[in-house]
C-alpha positions in Angstrom: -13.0 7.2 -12.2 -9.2 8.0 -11.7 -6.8 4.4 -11.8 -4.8 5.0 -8.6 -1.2 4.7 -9.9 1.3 2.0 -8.2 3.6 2.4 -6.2 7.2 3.2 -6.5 8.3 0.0 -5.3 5.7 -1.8 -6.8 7.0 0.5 -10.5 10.5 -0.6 -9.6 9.7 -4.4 -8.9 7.2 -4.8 -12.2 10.4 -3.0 -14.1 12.7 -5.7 -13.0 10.8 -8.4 -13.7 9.4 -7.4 -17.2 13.5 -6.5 -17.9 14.4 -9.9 -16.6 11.3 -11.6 -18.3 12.5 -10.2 -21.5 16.4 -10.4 -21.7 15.3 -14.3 -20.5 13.3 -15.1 -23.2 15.5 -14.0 -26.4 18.0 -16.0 -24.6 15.8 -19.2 -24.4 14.4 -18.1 -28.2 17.9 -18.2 -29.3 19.0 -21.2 -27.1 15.3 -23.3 -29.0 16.4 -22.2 -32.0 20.3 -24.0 -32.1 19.3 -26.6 -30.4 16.3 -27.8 -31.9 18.1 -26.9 -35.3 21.0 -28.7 -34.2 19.6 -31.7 -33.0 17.0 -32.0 -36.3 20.1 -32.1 -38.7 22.0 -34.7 -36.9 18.6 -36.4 -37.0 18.3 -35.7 -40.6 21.4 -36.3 -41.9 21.7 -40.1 -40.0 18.7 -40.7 -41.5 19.9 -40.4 -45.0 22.9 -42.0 -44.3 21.1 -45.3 -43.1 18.6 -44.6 -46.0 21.5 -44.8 -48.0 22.9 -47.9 -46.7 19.6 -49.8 -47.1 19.0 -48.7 -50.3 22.6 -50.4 -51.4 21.6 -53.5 -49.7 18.3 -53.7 -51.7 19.4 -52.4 -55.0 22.2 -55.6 -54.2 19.7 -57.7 -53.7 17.2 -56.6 -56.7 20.7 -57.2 -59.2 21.4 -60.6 -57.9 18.0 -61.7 -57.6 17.4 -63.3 -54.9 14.3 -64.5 -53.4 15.1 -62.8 -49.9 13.6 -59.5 -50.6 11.4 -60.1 -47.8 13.2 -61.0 -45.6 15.8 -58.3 -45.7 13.5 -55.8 -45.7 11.9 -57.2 -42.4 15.6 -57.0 -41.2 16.3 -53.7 -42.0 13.5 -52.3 -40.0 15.1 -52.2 -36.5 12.5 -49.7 -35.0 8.9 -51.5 -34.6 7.7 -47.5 -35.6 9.8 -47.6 -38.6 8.1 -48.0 -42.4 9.9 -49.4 -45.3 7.8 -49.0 -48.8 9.5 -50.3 -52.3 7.1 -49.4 -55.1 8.2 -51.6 -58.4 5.6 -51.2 -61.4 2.1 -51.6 -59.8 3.2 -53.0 -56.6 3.8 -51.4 -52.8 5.8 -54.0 -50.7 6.0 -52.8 -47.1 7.7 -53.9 -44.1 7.5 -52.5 -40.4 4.8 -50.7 -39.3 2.0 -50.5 -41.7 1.2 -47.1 -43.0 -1.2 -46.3 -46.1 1.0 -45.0 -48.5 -1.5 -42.8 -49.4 -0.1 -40.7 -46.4 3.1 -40.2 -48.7 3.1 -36.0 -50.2 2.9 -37.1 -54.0 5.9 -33.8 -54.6 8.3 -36.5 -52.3 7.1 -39.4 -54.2 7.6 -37.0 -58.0 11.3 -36.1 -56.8 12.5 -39.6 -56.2 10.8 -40.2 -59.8 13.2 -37.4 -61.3 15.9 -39.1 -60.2 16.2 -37.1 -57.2 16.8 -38.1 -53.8 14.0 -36.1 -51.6 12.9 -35.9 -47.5 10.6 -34.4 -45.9 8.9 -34.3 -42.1 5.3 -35.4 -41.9 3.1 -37.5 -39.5 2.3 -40.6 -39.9 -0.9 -42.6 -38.5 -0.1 -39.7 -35.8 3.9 -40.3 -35.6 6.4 -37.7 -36.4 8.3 -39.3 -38.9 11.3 -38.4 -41.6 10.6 -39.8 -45.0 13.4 -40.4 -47.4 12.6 -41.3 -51.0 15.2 -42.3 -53.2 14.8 -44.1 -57.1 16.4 -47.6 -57.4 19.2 -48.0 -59.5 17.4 -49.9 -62.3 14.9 -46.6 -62.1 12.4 -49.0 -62.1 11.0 -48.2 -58.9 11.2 -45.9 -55.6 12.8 -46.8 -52.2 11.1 -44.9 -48.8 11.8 -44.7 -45.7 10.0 -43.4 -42.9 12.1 -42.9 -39.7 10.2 -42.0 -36.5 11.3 -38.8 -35.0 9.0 -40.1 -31.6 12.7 -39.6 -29.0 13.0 -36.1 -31.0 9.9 -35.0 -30.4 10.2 -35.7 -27.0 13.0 -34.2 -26.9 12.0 -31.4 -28.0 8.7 -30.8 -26.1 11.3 -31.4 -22.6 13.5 -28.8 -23.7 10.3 -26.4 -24.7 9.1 -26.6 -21.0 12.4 -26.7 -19.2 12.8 -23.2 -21.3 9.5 -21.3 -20.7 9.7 -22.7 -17.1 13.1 -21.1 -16.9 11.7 -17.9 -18.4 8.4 -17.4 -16.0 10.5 -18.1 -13.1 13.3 -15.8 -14.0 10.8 -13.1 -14.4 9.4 -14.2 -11.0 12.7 -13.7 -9.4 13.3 -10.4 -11.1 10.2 -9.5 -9.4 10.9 -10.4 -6.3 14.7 -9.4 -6.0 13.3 -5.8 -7.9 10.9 -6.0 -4.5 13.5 -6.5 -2.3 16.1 -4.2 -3.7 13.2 -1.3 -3.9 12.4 -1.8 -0.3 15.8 -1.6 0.8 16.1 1.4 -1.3 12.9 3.0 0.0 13.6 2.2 4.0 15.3 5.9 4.1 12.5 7.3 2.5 10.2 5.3 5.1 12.3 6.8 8.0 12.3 10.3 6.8 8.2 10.0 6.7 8.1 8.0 10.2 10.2 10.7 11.1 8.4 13.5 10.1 4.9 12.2 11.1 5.8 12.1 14.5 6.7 15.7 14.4 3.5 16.7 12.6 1.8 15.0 15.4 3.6 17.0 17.8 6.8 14.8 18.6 9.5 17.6 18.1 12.3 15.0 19.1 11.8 12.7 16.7 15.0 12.7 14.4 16.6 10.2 11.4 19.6 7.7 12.8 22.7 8.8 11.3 23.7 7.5 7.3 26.9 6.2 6.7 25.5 6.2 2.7 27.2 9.0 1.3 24.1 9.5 -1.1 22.0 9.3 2.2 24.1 10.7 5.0 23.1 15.0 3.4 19.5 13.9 3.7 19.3 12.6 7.3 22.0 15.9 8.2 19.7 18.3 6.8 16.5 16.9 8.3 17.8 16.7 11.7 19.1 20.5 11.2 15.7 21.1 10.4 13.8 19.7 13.1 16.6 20.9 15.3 15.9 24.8 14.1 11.9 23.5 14.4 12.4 22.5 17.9 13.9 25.3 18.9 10.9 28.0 17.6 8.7 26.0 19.3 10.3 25.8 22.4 11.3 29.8 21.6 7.4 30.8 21.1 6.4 28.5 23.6 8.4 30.5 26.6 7.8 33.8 25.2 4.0 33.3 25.7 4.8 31.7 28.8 7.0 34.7 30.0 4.8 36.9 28.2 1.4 35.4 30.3 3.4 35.4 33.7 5.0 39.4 33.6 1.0 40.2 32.8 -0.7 38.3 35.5 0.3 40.6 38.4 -1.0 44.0 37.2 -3.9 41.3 35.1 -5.0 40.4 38.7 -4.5 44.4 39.7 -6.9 45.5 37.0 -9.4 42.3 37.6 -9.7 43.2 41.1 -9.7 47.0 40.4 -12.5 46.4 37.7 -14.5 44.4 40.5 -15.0 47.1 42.7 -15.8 49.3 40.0 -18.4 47.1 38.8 -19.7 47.3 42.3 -20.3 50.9 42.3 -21.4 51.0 38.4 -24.8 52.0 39.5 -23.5 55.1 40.4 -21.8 56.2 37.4 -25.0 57.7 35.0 -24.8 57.5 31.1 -22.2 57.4 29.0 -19.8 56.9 31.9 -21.1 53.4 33.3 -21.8 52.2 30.3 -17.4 52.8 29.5 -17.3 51.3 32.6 -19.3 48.1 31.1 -17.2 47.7 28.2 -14.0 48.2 30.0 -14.9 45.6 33.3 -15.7 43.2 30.2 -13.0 43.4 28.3 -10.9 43.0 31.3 -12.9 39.5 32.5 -12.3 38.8 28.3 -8.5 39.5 29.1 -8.0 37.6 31.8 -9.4 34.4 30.7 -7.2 34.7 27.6 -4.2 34.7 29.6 -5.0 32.0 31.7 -5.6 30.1 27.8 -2.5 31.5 26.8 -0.7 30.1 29.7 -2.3 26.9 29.2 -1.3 26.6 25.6 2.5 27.7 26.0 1.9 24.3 28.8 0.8 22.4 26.3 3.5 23.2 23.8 5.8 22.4 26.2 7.3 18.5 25.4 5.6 16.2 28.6 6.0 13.1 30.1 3.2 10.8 31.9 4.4 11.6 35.5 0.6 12.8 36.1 -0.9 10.2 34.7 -2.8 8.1 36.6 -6.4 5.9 36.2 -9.1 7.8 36.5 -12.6 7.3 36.4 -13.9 9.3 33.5 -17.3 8.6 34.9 -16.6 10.4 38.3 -14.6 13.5 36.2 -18.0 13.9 34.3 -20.3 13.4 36.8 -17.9 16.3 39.3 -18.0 19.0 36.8 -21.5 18.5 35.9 -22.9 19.0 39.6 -20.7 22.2 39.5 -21.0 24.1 36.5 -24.5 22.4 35.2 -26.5 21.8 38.1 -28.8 18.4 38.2 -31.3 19.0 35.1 -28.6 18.0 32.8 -28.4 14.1 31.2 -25.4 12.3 32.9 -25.0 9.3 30.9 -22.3 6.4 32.3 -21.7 2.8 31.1 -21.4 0.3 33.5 -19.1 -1.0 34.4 -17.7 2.5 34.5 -15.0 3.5 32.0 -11.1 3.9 33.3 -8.8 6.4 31.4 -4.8 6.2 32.0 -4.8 10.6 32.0 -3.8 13.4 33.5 -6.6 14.6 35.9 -6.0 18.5 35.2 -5.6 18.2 31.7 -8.8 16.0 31.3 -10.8 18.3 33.9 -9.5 20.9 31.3 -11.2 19.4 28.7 -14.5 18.5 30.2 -14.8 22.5 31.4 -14.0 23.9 27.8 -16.6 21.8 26.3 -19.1 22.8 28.8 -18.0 26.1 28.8 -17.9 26.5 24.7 -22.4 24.7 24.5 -22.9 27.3 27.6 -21.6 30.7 25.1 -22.1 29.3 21.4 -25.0 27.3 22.1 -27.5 27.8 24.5 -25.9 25.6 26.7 -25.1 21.4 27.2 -28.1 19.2 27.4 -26.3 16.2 28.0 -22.8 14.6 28.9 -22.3 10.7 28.3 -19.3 8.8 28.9 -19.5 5.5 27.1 -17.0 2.1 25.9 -16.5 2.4 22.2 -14.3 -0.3 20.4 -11.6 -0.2 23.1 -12.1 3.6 23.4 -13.6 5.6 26.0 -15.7 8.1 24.2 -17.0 11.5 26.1 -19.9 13.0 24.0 -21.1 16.8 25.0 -24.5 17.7 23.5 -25.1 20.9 23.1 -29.2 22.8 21.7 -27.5 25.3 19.8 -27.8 25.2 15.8 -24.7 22.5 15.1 -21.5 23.5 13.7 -21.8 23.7 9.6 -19.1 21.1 7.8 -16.9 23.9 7.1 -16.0 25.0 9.9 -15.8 21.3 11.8 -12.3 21.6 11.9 -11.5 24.9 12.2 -13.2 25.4 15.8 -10.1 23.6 16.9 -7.9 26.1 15.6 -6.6 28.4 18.0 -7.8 31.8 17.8 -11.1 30.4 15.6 -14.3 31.7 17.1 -16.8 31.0 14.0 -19.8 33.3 13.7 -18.6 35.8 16.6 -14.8 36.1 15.0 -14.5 40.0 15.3 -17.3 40.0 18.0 -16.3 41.6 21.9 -18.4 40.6 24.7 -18.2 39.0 28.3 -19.6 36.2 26.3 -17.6 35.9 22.9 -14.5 33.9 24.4 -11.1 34.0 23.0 -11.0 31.4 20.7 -8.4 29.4 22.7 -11.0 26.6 24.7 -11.6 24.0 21.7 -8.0 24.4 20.7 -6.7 23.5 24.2 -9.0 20.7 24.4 -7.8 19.3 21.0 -4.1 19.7 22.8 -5.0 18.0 25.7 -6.8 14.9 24.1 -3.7 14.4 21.3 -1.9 14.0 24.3 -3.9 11.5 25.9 -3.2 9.5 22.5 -6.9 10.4 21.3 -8.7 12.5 18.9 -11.9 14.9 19.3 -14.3 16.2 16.5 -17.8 17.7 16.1 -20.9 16.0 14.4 -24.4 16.4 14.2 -26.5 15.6 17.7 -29.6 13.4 16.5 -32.4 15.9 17.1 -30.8 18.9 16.6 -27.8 20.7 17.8 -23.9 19.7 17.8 -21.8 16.7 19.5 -18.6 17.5 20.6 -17.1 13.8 20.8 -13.3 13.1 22.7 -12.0 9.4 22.1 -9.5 8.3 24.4 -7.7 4.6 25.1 -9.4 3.2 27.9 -8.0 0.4 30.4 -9.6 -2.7 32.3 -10.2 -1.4 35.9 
């Protein structure tokens, strides 16, 4: 199965925000890293310094003495998370918080043995702590001292979120301003294919506002020129049929007439003569009603407005042209309450003859009409007992000059290929849409969708 690919705006906006993701977090690497560097030396080197100072004080005391070991020791741990440890011989006095010295790494301890002065970071009884070891002047002993690092720690976790925080909402913002800026970018591009699906759909005066982009301003030019030179074959095709269909109607209606009255007296032409006479009365009829579709069509290319429109009662329309071409033993099917169409009556008495018209010469004739409510819509559905219209060809029989199975076929009967195509015309008017399916049973459905209104 093929991963549909994203779209350009959504390319563009991803883009930004990976960029701005990135470029944000080797800033906030490189911001942790002095910081937290900075911060830990200060950190480290006042504790050596007070480690240094205390250690004077006791190696002071140790010289003289004095009985107030104790007590100075007690005195010199400010911080209640603060451990003082003096090992002499044997013995592990301690003041502060108590904390097995078996916590202690022994290399720290074997440094401060050697004579030199050693830290290191470690936890505690679960505290972050700096331990400082130093050897007593007499070398008779070690001084430690383990300095909680609970405010850096902190510290340091606050500045961690504040940075990733910083860094997930930067890349959410180079999302959304990549969003917004590939929109803005895109809106021509949005126009242009407004733009040019109203003129596929038949809108030939649809055209692009003018650009005062420089980079846009060639674009929006060139498509106007073209649906400008568009417009104009349209139009240009659309009057030479016209012109075309009205210089051939007088002598049509001559030879129509003439070819009447020969038909009349075909009985007296023998043989090969009446059946010329056949062929050419038929081709004539055949003529005729392809003028009148050509006419029609060059109508229909013509740009409109709704000054025929008016509500109609589809139900009425169906009902009408069934009593006049079908007679009463076809199915008239209306749903109540009856369904009301904003159209033009010609055009939609148009379409309701052509579909009769195309079941009574491709297939044996309509065997029911319905007019029904449908989601909003008004739906007209033509069933015909010929043998259905293959897949294939479902949307070519609304092509103009598409016949199916009798293309290349002449006959009173074989039509001109012009009926489904006008009634496809007609409907996209009317803001609707027509297509073919199978009719359950057998047969096809020709089905025309229209928007209905409330009566």
């Amino acid at each position: 199965m093929t991963v549909p690919r994203p779209s350009l705006r959504w390319r563009v906006a991803a883009a930004l925000g990976i960029g701005s993701l990135l470029v944000t977090s080797l800033l906030a690497l490189a911001t942790w890293n002095l910081a937290s560097d900075y911060m830990l030396r200060q950190r480290v080197q006042a504790t050596t310094r007070q480690a240094e100072v205390n250690l004077r004080l006791v190696d002071e005391t140790l010289r003289k003495g004095s009985d107030g070991l104790t007590e100075l020791l007690t005195g010199l741990t400010t911080d209640p998370d603060s451990t003082i440890m003096l090992f002499r011989a044997d013995k592990v006095l301690t003041s502060g918080r108590q904390v097995d010295p078996a916590v202690l790494p022994a290399d720290l301890l074997s440094m401060a043995r050697d004579g030199v002065p050693a830290r290191q970071r470690l936890r505690a009884e679960g505290i972050p702590v700096m331990a400082v070891a130093q050897p007593l002047a007499d070398a008779q002993g070690l001084y430690v001292e383990l300095f909680p690092l609970v405010q850096l720690d902190r510290t340091f976790r606050f500045l961690s979120g504040v940075l990733i925080g910083v860094t997930v909402l930067s890349g959410l913002i180079g999302t959304t301003l990549g969003s917004w800026a590939s929109r803005r970018a895109l809106r021509p591009l949005i126009a242009l294919t407004a733009a040019a699906s109203r003129i596929a759909g038949g809108d030939l005066k649809a055209r692009l506002p003018d650009q005062a982009d420089p980079d846009l301003a060639p674009l929006a030019t060139t498509f106007n020129a073209t649906a400008d030179a568009l417009e104009q074959r349209v139009l240009r095709d659309a009057r030479f049929a016209s012109d075309v269909s009205h210089e051939l109607r007088s002598p049509l209606t001559t030879m129509v007439n003439a070819a009447a009255v020969l038909r009349r007296r075909q009985a007296e032409l023998p043989g090969t003569a009446g059946k010329a006479l056949g062929l050419l009365t038929s081709e004539v009829d055949r003529f005729a009603r392809m003028v009148i579709d050509l006419m029609e069509i060059s109508r229909a290319d013509q740009v409109g407005d709704q000054e025929d429109f008016e509500p109609l009662n589809l139900g009425d329309l169906v009902r009408g042209a069934a009593g006049h071409r079908l007679g009463g033993e076809v199915e008239v099917v209306v749903a109540s309450p009856p369904p009301v169409v904003f159209a033009d009556r010609r055009r939609l008495d148009r379409v309701i003859g052509n579909l009769i018209e195309n079941a009574e010469h491709h297939a044996g004739g309509a065997v029911r009409l319905a007019v029904l409510h449908h989601d909003g819509q008004v739906r007209l559905e033509v069933d015909d007992a010929g043998p259905g219209v293959p897949e294939d060809m479902r949307t070519q029989v609304f092509e103009r000059f598409t016949r199916g199975v009798r293309a290349g076929s002449r006959g009173a009967d074989s039509g001109s290929g012009l009926g489904l195509a006008l009634v496809a015309e007609h409907v996209r008017r009317h803001h609707g849409r027509v297509w073919v399916e199978d009719r359950p049973g057998g047969g096809a459905r020709f089905v025309v969708e229209i928007p209905g209104i409330t009566p």
